[in-house]
C-alpha positions in Angstrom: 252.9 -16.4 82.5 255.0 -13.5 82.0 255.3 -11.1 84.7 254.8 -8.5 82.3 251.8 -9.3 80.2 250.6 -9.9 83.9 250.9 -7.0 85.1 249.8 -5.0 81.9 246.3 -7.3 82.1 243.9 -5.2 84.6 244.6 -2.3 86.9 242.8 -4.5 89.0 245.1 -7.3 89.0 248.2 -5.3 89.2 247.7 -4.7 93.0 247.6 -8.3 94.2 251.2 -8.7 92.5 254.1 -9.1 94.1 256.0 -5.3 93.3 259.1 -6.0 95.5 261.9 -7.7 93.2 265.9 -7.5 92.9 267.7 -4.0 92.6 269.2 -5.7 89.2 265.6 -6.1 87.1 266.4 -8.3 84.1 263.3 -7.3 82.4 261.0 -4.4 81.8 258.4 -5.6 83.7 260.5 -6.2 86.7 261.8 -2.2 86.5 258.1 -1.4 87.1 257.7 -3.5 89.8 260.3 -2.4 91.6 259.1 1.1 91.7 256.5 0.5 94.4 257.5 -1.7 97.9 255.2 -4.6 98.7 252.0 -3.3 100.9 252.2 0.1 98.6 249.7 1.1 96.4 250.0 0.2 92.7 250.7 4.1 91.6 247.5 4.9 89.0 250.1 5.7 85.7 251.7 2.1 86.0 249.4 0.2 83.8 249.9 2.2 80.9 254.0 2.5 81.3 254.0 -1.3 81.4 252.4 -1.8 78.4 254.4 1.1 76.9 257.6 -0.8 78.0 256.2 -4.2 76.8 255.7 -2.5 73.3 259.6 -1.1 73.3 261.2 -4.5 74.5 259.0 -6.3 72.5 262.0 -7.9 69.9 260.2 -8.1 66.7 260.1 -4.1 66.8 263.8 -4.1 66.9 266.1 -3.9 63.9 269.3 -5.5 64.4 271.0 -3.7 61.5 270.3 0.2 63.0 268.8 -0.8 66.7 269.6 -2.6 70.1 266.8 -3.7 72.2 265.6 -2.1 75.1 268.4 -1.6 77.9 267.3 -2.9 80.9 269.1 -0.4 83.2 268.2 2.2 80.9 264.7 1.4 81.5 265.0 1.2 85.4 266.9 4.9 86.1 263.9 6.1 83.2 261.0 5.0 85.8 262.7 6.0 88.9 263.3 9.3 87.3 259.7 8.7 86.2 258.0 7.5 89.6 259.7 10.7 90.8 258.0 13.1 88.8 254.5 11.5 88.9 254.6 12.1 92.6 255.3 15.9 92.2 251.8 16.2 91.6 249.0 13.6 91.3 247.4 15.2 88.2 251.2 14.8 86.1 250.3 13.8 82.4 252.3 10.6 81.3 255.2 11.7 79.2 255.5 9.7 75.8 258.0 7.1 76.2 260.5 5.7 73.4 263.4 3.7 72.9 266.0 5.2 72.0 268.3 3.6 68.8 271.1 2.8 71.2 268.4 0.8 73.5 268.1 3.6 75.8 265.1 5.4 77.4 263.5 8.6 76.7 260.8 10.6 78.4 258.9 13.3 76.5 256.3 16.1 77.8 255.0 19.0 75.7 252.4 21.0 76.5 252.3 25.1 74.5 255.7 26.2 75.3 257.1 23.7 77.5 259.1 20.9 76.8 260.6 18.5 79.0 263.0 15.7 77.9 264.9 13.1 80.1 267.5 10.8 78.5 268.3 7.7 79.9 271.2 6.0 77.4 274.1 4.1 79.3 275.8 3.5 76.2 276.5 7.0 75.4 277.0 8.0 79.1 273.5 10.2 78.8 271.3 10.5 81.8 270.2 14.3 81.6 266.9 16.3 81.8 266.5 19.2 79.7 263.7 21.6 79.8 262.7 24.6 77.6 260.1 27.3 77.9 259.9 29.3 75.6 263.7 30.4 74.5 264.8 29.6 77.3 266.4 26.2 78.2 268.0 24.1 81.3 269.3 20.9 81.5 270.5 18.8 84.8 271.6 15.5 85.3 268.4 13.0 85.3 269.6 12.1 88.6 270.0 15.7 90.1 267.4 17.0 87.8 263.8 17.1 90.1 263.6 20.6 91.1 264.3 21.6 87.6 261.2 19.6 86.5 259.2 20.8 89.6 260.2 24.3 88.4 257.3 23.4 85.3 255.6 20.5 86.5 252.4 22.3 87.2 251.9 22.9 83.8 252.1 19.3 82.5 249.3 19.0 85.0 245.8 17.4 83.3 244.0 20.0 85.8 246.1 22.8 84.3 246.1 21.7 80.4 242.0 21.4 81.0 242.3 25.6 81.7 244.8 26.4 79.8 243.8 28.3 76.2 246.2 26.6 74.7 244.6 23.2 75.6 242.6 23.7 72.5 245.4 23.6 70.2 247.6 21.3 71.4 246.8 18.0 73.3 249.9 16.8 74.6 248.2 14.7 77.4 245.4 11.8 77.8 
């Protein structure tokens, strides 16, 4: 059985799986599984992302003539970057995750005036965050780029959209 559609099954069977694998996944499901060391608990956002990332490297969705298929590498530095932020705070809304044209990874967040991207795309030499609030914008490498996203992670925060006035015109997280 794949390792993926395994792991995207139950939450409940996620935590009896193996989740130590290679530094080198060669599939989206093994760049999830690497994200938490054997004995850890399975982080609460992982069942969704992997069946996010079973979606985007899912080859009947590509189009060969304007697409690649979902970089592999691309996909790993995306969830580390990802694992990273979720543990900023517990209550961190899952960002939308795409694939990019080029086969890279991108993260999204938007909640009122605050917008957070992270591009992960080795074949255009793109690994950045950039964030925006109101007219004003940063960006960082995605590497070097955590306290600029801790600088608004508190308001991509279920706890704080639930509050906010603006929750009632814009849902931007589940």
């Amino acid at each position: 059985m794949n390792r993926l559609r395994m792991a995207s099954d139950t939450a409940a069977g996620m935590s009896t799986l193996d989740w130590s694998v290679a530094d080198e996944p060669s599939t989206p499901a093994e760049a999830v599984l690497a994200l938490v060391r054997r004995g850890d608990a399975t982080p609460p956002w992982a069942a969704a992302v992997v069946a996010r990332l079973e979606e985007l490297a899912d080859l009947d969705t590509v189009d060969p003539q304007v697409e690649r298929p979902l970089n592999i590498q691309d996909a790993r530095d995306a969830l580390r970057f990802l694992a990273r932020a979720m543990q900023m705070r517990e209550d961190t809304c899952l960002p939308w995750i795409g694939r990019l044209s080029s086969g890279g990874v991108q993260l999204a967040w938007k909640h009122a005036d605050v917008e957070v991207e992270a591009v992960f795309d080795r074949l255009r030499s793109e690994r950045e965050l950039l964030v925006s609030v109101g007219d004003n914008e940063w960006d960082a490498p995605a590497d070097k780029g955590d306290s600029l996203f801790a600088s608004v992670v508190d308001r991509l925060s279920n706890s704080y959209i639930a509050h906010a006035p603006e929750a009632r015109a814009t849902v931007a997280c589940s």
